[in-house]
PAVEX-927390 format. One line per field, with one value per residue (C-alpha): z, x, y; residue in one letter; residue number from 1. Coordinates in steps of 0.2 Angstrom, whole numbers, plus 5000, padded with zeros to 4 digits. Layout:
N
up = [Z	...];
east = [X	...];
north = [Y	...];
rest = [A	...];
nr = [NUM	...];
//
This chain:
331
up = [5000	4997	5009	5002	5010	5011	5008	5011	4994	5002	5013	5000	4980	4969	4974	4979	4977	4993	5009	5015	5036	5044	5061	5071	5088	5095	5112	5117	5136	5142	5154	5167	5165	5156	5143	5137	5123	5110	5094	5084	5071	5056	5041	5026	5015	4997	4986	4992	4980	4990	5006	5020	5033	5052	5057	5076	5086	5102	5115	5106	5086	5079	5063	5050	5047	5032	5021	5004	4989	5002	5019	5015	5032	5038	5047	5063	5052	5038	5035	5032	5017	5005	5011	5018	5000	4993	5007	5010	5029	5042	5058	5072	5084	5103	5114	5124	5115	5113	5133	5131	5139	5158	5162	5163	5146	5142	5127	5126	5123	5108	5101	5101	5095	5080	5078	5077	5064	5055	5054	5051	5035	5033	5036	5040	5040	5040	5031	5045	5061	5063	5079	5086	5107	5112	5096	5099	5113	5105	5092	5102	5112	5094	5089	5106	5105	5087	5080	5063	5060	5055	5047	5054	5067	5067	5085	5086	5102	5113	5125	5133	5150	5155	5163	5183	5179	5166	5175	5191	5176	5169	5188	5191	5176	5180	5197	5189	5179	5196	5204	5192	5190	5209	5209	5191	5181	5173	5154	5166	5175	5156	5151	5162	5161	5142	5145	5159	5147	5135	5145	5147	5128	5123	5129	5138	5123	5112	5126	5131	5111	5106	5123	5130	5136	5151	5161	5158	5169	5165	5178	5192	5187	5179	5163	5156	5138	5136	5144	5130	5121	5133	5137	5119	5115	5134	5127	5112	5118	5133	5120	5107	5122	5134	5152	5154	5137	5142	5160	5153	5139	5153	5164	5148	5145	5164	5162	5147	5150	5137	5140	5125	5123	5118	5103	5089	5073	5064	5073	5070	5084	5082	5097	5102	5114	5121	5125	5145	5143	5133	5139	5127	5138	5140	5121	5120	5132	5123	5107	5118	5123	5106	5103	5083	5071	5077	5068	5082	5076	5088	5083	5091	5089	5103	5100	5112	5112	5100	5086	5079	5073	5072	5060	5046	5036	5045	5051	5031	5027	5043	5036	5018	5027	5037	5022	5011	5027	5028	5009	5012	5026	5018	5001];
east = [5000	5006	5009	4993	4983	4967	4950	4932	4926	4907	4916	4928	4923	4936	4954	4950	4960	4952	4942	4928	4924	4912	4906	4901	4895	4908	4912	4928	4936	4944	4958	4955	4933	4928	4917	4911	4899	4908	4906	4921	4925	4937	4944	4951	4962	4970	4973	4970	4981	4996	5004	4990	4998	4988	4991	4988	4990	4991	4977	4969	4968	4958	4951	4953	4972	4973	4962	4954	4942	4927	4933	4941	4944	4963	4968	4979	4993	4990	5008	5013	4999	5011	5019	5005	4998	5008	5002	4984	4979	4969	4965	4954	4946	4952	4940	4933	4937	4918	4915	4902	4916	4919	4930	4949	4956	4973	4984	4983	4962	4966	4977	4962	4951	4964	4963	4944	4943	4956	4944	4929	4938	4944	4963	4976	4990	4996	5012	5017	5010	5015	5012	5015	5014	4998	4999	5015	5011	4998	5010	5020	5006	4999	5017	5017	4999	4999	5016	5007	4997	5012	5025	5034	5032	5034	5036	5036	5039	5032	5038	5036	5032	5028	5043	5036	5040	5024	5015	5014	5012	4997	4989	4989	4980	4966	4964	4961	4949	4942	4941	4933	4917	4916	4914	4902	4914	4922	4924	4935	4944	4948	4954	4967	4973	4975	4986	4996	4998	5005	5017	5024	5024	5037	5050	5058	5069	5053	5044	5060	5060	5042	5036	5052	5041	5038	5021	5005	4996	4976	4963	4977	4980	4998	4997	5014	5016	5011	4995	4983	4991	4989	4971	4965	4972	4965	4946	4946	4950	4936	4924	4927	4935	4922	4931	4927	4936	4952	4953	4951	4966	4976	4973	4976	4993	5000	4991	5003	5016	5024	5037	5050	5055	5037	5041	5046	5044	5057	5056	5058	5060	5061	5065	5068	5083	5071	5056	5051	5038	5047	5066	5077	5084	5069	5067	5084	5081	5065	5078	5087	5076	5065	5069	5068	5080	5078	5082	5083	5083	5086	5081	5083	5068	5063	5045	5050	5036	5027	5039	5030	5018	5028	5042	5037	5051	5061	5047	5042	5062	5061	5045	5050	5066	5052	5043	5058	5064	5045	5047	5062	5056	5040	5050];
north = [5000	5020	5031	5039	5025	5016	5029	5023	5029	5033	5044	5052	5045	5057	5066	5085	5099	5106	5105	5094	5097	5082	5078	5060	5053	5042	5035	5035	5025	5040	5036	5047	5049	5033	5030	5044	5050	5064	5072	5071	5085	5085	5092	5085	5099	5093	5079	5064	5053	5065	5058	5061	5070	5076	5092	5098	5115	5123	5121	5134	5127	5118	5108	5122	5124	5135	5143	5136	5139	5129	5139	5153	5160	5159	5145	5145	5138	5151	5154	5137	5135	5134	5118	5110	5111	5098	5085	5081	5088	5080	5090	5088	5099	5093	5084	5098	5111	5114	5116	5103	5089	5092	5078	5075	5074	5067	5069	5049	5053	5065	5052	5040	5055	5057	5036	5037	5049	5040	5024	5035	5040	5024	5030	5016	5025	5042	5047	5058	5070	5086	5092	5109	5116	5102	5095	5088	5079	5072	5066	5059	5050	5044	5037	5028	5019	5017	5016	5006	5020	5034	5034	5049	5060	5079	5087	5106	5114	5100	5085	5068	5078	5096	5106	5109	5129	5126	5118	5129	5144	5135	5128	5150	5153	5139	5146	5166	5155	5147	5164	5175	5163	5162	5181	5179	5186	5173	5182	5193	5179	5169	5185	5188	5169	5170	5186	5180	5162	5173	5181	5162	5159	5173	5181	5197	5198	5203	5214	5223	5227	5231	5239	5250	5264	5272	5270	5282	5288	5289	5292	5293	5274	5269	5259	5252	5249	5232	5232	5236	5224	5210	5213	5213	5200	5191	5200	5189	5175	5174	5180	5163	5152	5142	5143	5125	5121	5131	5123	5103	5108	5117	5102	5091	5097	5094	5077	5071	5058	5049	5035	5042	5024	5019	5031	5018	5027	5040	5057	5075	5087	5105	5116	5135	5138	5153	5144	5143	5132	5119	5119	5112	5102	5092	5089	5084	5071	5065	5064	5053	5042	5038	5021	5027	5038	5054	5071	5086	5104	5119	5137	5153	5167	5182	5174	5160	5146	5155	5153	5140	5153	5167	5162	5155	5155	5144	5132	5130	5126	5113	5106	5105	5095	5083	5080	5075	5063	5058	5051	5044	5035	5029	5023];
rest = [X	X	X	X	X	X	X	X	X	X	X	X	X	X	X	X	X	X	X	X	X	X	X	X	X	X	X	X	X	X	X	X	X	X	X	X	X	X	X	X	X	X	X	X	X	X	X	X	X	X	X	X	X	X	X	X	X	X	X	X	X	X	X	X	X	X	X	X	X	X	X	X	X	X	X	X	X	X	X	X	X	X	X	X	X	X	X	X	X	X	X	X	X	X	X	X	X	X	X	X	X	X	X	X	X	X	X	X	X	X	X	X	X	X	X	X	X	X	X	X	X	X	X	X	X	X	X	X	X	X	X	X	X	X	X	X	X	X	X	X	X	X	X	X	X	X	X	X	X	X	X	X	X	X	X	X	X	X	X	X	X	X	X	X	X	X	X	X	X	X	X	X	X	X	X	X	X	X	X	X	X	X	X	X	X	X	X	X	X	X	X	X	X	X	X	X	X	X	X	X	X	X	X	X	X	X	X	X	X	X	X	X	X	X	X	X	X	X	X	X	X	X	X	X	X	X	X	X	X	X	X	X	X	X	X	X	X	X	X	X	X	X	X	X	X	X	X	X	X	X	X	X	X	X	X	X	X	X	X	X	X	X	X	X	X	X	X	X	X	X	X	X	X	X	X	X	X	X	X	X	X	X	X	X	X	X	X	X	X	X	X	X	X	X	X	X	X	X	X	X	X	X	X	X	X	X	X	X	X	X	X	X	X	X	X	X	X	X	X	X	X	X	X	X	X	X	X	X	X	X	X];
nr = [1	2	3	4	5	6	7	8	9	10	11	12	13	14	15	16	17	18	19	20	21	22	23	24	25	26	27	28	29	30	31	32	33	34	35	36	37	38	39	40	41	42	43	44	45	46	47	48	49	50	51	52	53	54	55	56	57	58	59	60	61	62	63	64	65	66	67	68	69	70	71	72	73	74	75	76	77	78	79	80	81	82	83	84	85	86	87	88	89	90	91	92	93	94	95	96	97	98	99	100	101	102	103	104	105	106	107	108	109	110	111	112	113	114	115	116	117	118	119	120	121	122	123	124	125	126	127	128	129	130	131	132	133	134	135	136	137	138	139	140	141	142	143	144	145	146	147	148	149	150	151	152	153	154	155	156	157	158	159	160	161	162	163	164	165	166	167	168	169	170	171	172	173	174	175	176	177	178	179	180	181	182	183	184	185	186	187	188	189	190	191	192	193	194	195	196	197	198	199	200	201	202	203	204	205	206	207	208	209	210	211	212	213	214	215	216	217	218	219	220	221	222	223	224	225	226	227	228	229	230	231	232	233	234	235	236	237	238	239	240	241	242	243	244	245	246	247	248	249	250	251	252	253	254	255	256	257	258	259	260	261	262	263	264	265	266	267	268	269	270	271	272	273	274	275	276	277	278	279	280	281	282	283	284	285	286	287	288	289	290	291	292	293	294	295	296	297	298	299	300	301	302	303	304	305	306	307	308	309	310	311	312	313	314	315	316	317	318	319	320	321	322	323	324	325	326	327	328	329	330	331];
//
C-alpha cells in the first residue's frame, strides 16, 4: 500500500483539490473519566492521492488549518499553506474544546480521538503527524499507541512531559479562571489567564523590544506599555473560548506523559533555545530516549514558544526537510 493509504470511497469518491469538514458521535474510554459520549469534528484539505499528513496545534487550534476555495477563512497555520499544499491535511478539533466535555482529558484521549477519525475515514495509515505546542504531545502520544498507523512523526515545540515551571504557570491561570466565576465574572477571570499564558509563551527579549516605554498615567491609574496589548488579545479570547474548554486543555497538557521509549517510529524534533515552557533540555532528552532515528533541530527566535507561529520561514524550510525525510522513510 502508498503512503497515500486506504479511503472509504462513500466517505471520500474522487481526489479533491480542497476542503471537506464532517462531524460523528463516537464514544471514546477515556483514561482518566471513562466512557464517554463525544462528537468528533474533522477536516480534510487537498489531494487525496498525495501523502496524508495530520496536522495539530496549540490548546487553542483547531480543525481548519489553512484557508481554501470551500473555507476561505485563515487557518491557525496560515503561513505554512504553501507547504502543507503539497500533502493532504487532516486536523481535528480537541475533545473539549467545545466546553460541552467536563472531564479529565489526556493527550493519550486525543490520540484516540485522532485514531477514530482515521477509521471513520477509513485511514490506515498516516504518512506523518506534525504536531505543534499540544499537538506535539499528541503526536507523540499517537506514535506511542499506534506506532502502525504513522509513518513519521513531526514534533514542534512539545515534550514527553511538562517542565514543573509550566506547570505551576498554567495551575495560576486555571485558578484566575476558578476565581473569576466564583465572583460571576468569569469572561474577566479567562481573560486575564489567556494574558498571563501569554506572558509564558514569549519572551523578555521581544517585550523589552516592542514595549520599551515608560508608564502612563490615566485616571490617576499607571498603565505600562504592554497592557493594552495583553488585554485585547485576553478579550478575544474569553469571548470565542468556553472557560470550561480552556481549564480541561490546561489540565490536559500537565496530564501528558509519554514514555519516549514507547516512541518507535522516525522522529523530527524542532526546538527554540528561548522557550520557557518547553526547555530544550527536555526535548533533547526526549531525542534521547525515542527508541527510533531521530532528527533534532534547535532554533533561536525572541518569540519564544510562540515561534511556531511566528516564524514562518524557517518552520516551512524545517518542514519541507520533514517531508523530504517523511518520503524517504515511507520509500
Amino acid at each position: 500500500m502508498s503512503a497515500a493509504l486506504a479511503l472509504n470511497p462513500q466517505v471520500l469518491a474522487t481526489p479533491v483539490a480542497d476542503a471537506r469538514r464532517g462531524e460523528f458521535p463516537c464514544s471514546l474510554s477515556l483514561r482518566h473519566a471513562g466512557v464517554r459520549d463525544v462528537v468528533l469534528r474533522y477536516e480534510l484539505r487537498g489531494d487525496t492521492t498525495l501523502p496524508i499528513v495530520a496536522v495539530l496545534g496549540g490548546i487553542s487550534a483547531g480543525r481548519h488549518v489553512a484557508s481554501g476555495s470551500t473555507f476561505g477563512e485563515p487557518g491557525w497555520w496560515e503561513r505554512q499553506r504553501a507547504v502543507l499544499d503539497t500533502q493532504c491535511v487532516v486536523s481535528i478539533d480537541w475533545l473539549g474544546a467545545d466546553g460541552t466535555l467536563d472531564a479529565p482529558i489526556d493527550s493519550f484521549d486525543q490520540a484516540a480521538a485522532l485514531a477514530a477519525v482515521l477509521d471513520h475515514l477509513n485511514i490506515e495509515r498516516l504518512s506523518a503527524i506534525v504536531g505543534s505546542s499540544y499537538g506535539a504531545m499528541v503526536g507523540l502520544a499517537f506514535a506511542a499507541a499506534y506506532p502502525q498507523r504513522v509513518g513519521h512523526l513531526v514534533a514542534i515545540a512539545g515534550a514527553h512531559r511538562p517542565h514543573p515551571f509550566a506547570s505551576a504557570w498554567r495551575a495560576l491561570q486555571r485558578q484566575i479562571v476558578q476565581l473569576g466565576q466564583l465572583q460571576c465574572a468569569e469572561t474577566q477571570g479567562l481573560s486575564l489567564a489567556r494574558q498571563l499564558a501569554l506572558l509564558s509563551y514569549r519572551t523578555p527579549e521581544e517585550f523589552g523590544a516592542r514595549f520599551d516605554a515608560d508608564a502612563t498615567l490615566a485616571g490617576g491609574t499607571a498603565h505600562c506599555a504592554a497592557e493594552q496589548w495583553l488585554a485585547d488579545h485576553g478579550a478575544s479570547y474569553a469571548q470565542r473560548t468556553p472557560a470550561t474548554a480552556f481549564l480541561r486543555l490546561s489540565e490536559s497538557i500537565d496530564l501528558h506523559r509519554v514514555d519516549p521509549r514507547q516512541v518507535r517510529v522516525p522522529t523530527t524534533l524542532i526546538a527554540f533555545a528561548e522557550d520557557r515552557l518547553v526547555p530544550v533540555d527536555d526535548v533533547r532528552a526526549l531525542a534521547a530516549g525515542i527508541d527510533a532515528a531521530v532528527r533534532l533541530r534547535v532554533l533561536h527566535s525572541t518569540y519564544g514558544h510562540d515561534a511556531f507561529l511566528k516564524e514562518p520561514v524557517a518552520i516551512a524550510a524545517c518542514l519541507r526537510d520533514a517531508f523530504e525525510a517523511c518520503a524517504e522513510d515511507c520509500a
